[in-house]
PATITI-241094 format. One record per residue (C-alpha): residue number from 1; y, x negated, z negated. Coordinates in steps of 0.25 Angstrom, whole numbers, plus 5000, padded with zeros to 4 digits. Each point is the difference from the previous one (the first is absolute). Example, Ala and Ser with C-alpha at 12.3 -4.5 7.8 and 13.67 -1.06 7.14 Angstrom:
NODE   seq      Y      X      Z
NODE     1   4982   4951   4969
NODE     2   5014   4994   5002
//
This chain:
NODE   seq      Y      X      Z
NODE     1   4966   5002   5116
NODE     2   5001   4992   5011
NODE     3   4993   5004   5013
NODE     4   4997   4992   5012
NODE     5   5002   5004   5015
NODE     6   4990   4995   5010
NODE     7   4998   4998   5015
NODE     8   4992   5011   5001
NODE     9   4986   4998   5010
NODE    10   5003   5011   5009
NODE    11   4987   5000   5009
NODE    12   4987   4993   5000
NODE    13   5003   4990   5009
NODE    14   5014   4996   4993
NODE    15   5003   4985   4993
NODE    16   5015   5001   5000
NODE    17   5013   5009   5004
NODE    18   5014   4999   5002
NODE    19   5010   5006   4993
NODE    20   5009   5007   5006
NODE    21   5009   5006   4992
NODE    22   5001   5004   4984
NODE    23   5004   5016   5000
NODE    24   5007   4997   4985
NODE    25   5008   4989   4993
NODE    26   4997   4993   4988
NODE    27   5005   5008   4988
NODE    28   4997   5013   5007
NODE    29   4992   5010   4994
NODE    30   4986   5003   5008
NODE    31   4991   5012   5000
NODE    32   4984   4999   5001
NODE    33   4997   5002   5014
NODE    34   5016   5000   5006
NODE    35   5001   4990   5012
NODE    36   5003   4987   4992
NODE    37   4996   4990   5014
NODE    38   4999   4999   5013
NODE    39   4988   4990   5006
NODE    40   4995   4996   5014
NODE    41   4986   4996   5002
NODE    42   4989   5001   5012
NODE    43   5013   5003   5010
NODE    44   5003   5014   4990
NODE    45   5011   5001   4989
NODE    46   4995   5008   4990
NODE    47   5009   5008   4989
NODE    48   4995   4995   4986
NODE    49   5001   5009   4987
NODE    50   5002   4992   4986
NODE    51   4987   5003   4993
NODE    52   5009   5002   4985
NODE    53   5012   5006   4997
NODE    54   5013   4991   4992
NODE    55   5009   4990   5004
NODE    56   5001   4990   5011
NODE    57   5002   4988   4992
NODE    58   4999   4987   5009
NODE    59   4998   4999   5014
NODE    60   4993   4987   5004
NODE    61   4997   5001   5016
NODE    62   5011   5004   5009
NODE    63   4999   5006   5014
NODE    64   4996   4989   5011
NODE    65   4990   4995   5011
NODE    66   4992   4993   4989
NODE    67   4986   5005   4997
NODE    68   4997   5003   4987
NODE    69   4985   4999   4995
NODE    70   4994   5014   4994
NODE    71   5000   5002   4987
NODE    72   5012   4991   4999
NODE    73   5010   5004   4987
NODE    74   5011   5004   5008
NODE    75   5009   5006   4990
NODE    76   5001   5005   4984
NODE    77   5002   5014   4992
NODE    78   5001   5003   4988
NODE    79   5000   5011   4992
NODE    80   5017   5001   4996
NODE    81   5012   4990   5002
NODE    82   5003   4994   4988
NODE    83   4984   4995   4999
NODE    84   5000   4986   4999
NODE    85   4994   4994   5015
NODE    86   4993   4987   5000
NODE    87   4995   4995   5011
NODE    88   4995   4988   5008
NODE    89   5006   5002   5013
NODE    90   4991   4994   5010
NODE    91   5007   5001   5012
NODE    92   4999   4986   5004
NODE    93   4994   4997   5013
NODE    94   4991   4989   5003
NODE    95   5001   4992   5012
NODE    96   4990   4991   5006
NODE    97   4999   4990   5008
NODE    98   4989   4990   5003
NODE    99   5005   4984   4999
NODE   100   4996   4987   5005
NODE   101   4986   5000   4993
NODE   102   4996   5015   5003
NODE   103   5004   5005   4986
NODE   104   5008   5010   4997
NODE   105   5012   5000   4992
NODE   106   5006   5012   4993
NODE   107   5015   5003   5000
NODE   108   5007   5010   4990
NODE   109   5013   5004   5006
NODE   110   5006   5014   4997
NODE   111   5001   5013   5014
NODE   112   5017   4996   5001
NODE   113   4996   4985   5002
NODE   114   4989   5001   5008
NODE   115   5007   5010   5009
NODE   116   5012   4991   5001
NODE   117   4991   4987   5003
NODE   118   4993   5007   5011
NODE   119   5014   5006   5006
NODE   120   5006   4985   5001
NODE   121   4986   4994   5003
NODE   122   4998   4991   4987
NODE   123   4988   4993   4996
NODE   124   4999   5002   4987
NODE   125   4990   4990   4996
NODE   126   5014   4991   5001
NODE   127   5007   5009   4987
NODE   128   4999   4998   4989
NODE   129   4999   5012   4990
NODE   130   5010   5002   4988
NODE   131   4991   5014   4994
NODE   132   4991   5003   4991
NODE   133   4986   4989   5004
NODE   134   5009   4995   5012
NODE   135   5002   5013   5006
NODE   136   5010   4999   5010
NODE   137   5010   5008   4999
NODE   138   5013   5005   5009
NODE   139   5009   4991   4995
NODE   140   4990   4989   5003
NODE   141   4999   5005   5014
NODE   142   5017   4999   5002
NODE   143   5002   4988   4993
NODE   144   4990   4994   5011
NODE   145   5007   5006   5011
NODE   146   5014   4997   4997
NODE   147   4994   4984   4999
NODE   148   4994   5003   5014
NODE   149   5010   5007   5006
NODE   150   5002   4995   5012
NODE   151   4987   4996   5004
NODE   152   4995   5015   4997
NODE   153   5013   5004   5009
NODE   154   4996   4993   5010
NODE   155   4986   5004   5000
NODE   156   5005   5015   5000
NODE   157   5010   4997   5010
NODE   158   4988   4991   5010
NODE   159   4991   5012   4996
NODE   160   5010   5011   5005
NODE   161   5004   4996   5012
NODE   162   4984   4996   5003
NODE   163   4998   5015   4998
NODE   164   5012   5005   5009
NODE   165   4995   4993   5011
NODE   166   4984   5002   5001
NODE   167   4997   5010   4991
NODE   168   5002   5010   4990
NODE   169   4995   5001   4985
NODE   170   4994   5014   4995
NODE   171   4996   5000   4985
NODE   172   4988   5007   4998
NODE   173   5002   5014   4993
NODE   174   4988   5003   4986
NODE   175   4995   5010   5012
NODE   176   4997   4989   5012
NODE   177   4995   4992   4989
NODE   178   4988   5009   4996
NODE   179   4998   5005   5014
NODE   180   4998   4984   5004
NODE   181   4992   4997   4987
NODE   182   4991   5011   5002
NODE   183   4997   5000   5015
NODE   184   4997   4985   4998
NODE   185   4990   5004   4990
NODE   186   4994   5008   5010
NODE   187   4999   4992   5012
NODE   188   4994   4989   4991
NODE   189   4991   5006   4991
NODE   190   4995   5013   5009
NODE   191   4990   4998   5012
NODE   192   5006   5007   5008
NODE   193   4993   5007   5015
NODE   194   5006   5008   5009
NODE   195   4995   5013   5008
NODE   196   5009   5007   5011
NODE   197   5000   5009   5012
NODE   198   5005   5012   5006
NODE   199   5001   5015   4996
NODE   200   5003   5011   5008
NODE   201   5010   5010   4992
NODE   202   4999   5011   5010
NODE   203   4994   5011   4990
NODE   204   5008   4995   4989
NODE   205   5015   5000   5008
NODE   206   4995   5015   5003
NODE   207   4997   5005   4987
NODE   208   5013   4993   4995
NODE   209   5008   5007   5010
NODE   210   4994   5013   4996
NODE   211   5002   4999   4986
NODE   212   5016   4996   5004
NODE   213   4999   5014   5007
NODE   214   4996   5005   4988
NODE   215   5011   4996   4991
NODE   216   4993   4988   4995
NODE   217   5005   4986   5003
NODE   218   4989   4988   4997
NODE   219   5001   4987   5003
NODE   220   4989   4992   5007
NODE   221   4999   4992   4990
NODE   222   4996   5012   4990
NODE   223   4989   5003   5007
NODE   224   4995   4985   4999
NODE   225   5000   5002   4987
NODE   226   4992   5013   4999
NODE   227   4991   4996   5008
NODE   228   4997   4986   4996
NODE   229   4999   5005   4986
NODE   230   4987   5008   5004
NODE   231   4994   4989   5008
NODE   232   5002   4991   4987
NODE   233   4992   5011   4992
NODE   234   4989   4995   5008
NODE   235   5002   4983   5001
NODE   236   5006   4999   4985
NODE   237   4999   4986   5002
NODE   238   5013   5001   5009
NODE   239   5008   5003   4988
NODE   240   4994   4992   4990
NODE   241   5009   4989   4993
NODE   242   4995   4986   4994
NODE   243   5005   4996   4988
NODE   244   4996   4991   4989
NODE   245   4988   4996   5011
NODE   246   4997   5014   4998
NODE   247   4997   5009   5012
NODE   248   5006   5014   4995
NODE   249   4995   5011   5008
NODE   250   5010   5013   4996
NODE   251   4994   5014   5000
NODE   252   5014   5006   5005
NODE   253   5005   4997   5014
NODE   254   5016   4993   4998
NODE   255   5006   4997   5014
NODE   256   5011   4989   5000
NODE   257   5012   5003   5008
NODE   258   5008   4987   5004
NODE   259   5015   5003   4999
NODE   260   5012   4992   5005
NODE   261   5011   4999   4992
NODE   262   5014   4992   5001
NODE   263   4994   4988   4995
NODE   264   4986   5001   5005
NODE   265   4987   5007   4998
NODE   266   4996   5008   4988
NODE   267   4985   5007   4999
NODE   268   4998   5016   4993
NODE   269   4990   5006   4999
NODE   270   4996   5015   5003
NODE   271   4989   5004   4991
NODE   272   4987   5007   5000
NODE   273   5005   5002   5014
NODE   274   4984   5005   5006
NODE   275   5003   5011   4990
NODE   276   5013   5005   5008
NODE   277   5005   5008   5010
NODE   278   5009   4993   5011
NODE   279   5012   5009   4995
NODE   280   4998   4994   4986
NODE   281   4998   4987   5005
NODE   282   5012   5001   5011
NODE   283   5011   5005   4986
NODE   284   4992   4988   4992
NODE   285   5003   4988   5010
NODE   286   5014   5007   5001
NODE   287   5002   4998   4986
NODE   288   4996   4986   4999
NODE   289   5007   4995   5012
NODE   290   5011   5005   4993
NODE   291   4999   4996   4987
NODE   292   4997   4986   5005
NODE   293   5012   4997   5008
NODE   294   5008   5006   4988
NODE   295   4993   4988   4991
NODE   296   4995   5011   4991
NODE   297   4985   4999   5003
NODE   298   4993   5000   4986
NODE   299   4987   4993   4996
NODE   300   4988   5010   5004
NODE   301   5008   5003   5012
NODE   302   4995   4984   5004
NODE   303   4984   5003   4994
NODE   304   4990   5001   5010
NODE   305   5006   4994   5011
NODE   306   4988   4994   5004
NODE   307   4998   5005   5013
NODE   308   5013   5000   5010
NODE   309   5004   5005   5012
NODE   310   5010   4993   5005
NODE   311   5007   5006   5014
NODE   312   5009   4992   5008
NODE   313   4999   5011   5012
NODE   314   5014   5004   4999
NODE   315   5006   4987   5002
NODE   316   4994   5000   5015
NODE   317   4990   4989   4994
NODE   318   4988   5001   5007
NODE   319   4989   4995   4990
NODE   320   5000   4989   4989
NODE   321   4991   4995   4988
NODE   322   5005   5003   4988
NODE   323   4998   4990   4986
NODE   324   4990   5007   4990
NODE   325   5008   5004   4987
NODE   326   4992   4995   4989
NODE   327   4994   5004   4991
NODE   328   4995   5009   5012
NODE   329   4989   4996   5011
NODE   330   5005   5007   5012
NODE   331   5012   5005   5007
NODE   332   5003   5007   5013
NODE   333   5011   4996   5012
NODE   334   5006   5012   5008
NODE   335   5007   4996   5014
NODE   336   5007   5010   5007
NODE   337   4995   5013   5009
NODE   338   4999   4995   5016
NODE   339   4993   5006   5011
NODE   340   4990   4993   5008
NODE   341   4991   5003   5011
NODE   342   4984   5002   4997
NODE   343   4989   5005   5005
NODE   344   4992   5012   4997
NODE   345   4986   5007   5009
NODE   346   5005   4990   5011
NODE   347   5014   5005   5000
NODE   348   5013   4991   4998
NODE   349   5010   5009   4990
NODE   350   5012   4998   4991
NODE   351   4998   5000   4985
NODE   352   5009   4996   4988
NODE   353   4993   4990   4992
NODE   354   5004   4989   4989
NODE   355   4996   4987   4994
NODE   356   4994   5001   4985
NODE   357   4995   4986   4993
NODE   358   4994   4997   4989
NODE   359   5001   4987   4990
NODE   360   4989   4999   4991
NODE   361   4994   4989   4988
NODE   362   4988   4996   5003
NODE   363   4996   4997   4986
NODE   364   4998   5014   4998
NODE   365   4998   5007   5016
NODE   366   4989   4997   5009
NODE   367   5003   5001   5013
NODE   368   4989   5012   5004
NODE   369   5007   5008   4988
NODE   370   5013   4997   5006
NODE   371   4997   5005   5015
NODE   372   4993   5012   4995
NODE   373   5013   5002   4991
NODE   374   5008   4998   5014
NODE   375   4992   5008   5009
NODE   376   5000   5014   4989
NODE   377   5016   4997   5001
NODE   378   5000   4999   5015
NODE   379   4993   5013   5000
NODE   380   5008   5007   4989
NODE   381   5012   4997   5008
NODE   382   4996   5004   5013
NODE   383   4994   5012   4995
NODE   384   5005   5006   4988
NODE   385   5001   5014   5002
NODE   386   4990   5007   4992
NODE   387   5004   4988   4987
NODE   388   5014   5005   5002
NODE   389   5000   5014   5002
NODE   390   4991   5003   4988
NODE   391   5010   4991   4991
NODE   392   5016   5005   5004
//
């Protein structure tokens, strides 16, 4: 029985992925849930189990930077070998282009040929298909070269040395792609506002420097997310997300951790994180990091990433205002710890302090909501004894 493989949707907010690689070959035999492909969407590669057991029969998609649309027919399986496997391979991609009189002209032409056009910079509107419906096909592709062969030469040649002398090519990687897709996104279809201003970290250095005496080693940014997790318990308009034009207010409280990565910037998600202990969110933000930077992040390690933190402090910046991560509605900048003069009962003293900011759509945050979100933070941090002390 033949058995279609899909591009799977893979979050709420997903349209299309990029495959990465295929974990078996065709004529391989596959188990129900065995790794059969690897996928990257939303800035994450994600591990996808075969949802039947048999054969891989015939592989239609094969790793590359295109995007491919969900619930695309990636691949077939059947049952055993020596089935018969008829199939319609639609694996030809369309290309359009708009003409003279604004109307758009569709052009068959198979991956091998379109890749080869767009590596010697053919217009393909000038070929002339010899497939199936006038596809074009690779052979069309070298014929047209080879007639051409010194005028592309001498494009490619004029084209290099124009490179050599002013600048550089970088192709983008599937990864920069989606981060550019998706920040674009945001910056156009989020109102965004901005709230910042300092905090003095004074209580919060101490307590860390005593749990270090302790034996316990947090992070600054482990505490953020403690406490920023109970101070969403009460604004649950900070974590919401909108989707579908649906404002989704969540009983659990998710904090999104922004991590970088070789090739950019990746978003986990620690969960039910104003239900945990700083030692348990401290071995859970361990684990994802970890599991990010390997490419091994999994799909509900990505969920709930509505809110983020995102803390810039040990790369000595200062303060910033980061993009909001749709589908959330707001996200937190961290600069680094500084000490500054102020004064306090008319005296002039020394304190350690630090920027936060907030970015926030204002489709869904008022600003009064949001300045009482910021002043409970700005509290919480300067004084967070009793919060943590109860919750190690």
């Amino acid at each position: 029985m033949k058995k279609e493989i899909i591009m799977p949707k893979l979050g709420e907010t997903m349209e299309e992925g990029y495959l990465v690689s295929w974990k078996k070959k065709e004529g391989d035999k596959v188990e129900k849930g065995e790794i059969l492909f690897e996928v990257m969407s939303d800035k994450t590669n994600f591990e996808v189990e075969s949802p039947y057991s048999g054969y891989l029969r015939k592989i239609l998609f094969q790793p590359g930077d295109q995007p491919i649309p969900v619930t695309t027919v990636i691949a077939y399986m059947t049952d055993t070998l020596d089935e018969p496997l008829e199939i319609e391979e639609k694996i030809e991609r369309t290309i359009i282009k708009e003409s003279e009189e604004s109307e758009k002209e569709r052009i068959k032409i198979s991956p091998v040929a379109k890749k080869l056009a767009e590596e010697y910079k053919i217009d393909i509107t000038k070929i002339k298909g010899s497939g199936p419906e006038g596809r074009i096909e690779k052979k069309d592709i070298l014929d047209y070269i080879e007639k051409t062969k010194k005028e592309v030469e001498e494009k490619i040649t004029e084209k290099s040395e124009e490179i050599k002398e002013e600048y550089q090519v970088i192709q983008w990687s599937p990864l920069r792609k989606i981060i550019a897709k998706r920040l674009k996104e945001s910056k156009q279809n989020i109102p965004h506002f901005y709230f910042q201003g300092k905090v003095i970290v004074d209580n919060l250095l101490k307590i860390k420097e005593l749990k270090e005496i302790e034996g316990e080693k947090y992070t600054l940014t482990d505490f953020l997310i403690f406490l920023l997790s109970r101070v969403i318990e009460e604004f649950p308009l900070i974590g919401a997300s909108v989707i579908d034009d649906e404002i989704r207010i969540y009983k659990n409280v998710d904090i999104g951790l922004a991590i970088s990565i070789d090739d950019g910037l990746v978003v986990g998600s620690i969960k039910n994180a104003n239900t945990k202990t700083i030692k348990m969110i401290s071995e859970e933000r361990k684990e994802l990091v970890k599991r990010a930077r390997d490419g091994k992040l999994k799909e509900e390690d990505i969920k709930g990433t509505n809110f983020v933190i995102s803390n810039l402090g040990m790369y000595e910046i200062e303060n910033f205002y980061p993009i909001i991560n749709p589908p959330g509605v707001a996200i937190m900048g961290v600069g680094k710890i500084e000490k500054g003069v102020f004064v306090e009962n008319e005296r002039v003293i020394i304190k350690n302090y630090m920027y936060i900011s907030f970015s926030f759509d204002h489709r869904v945050i008022d600003g009064v909501y949001a300045a009482n979100f910021y002043k409970k933070v700005k509290d919480i941090i300067e004084n967070p004894s009793i919060l943590i002390f109860k919750n190690v």
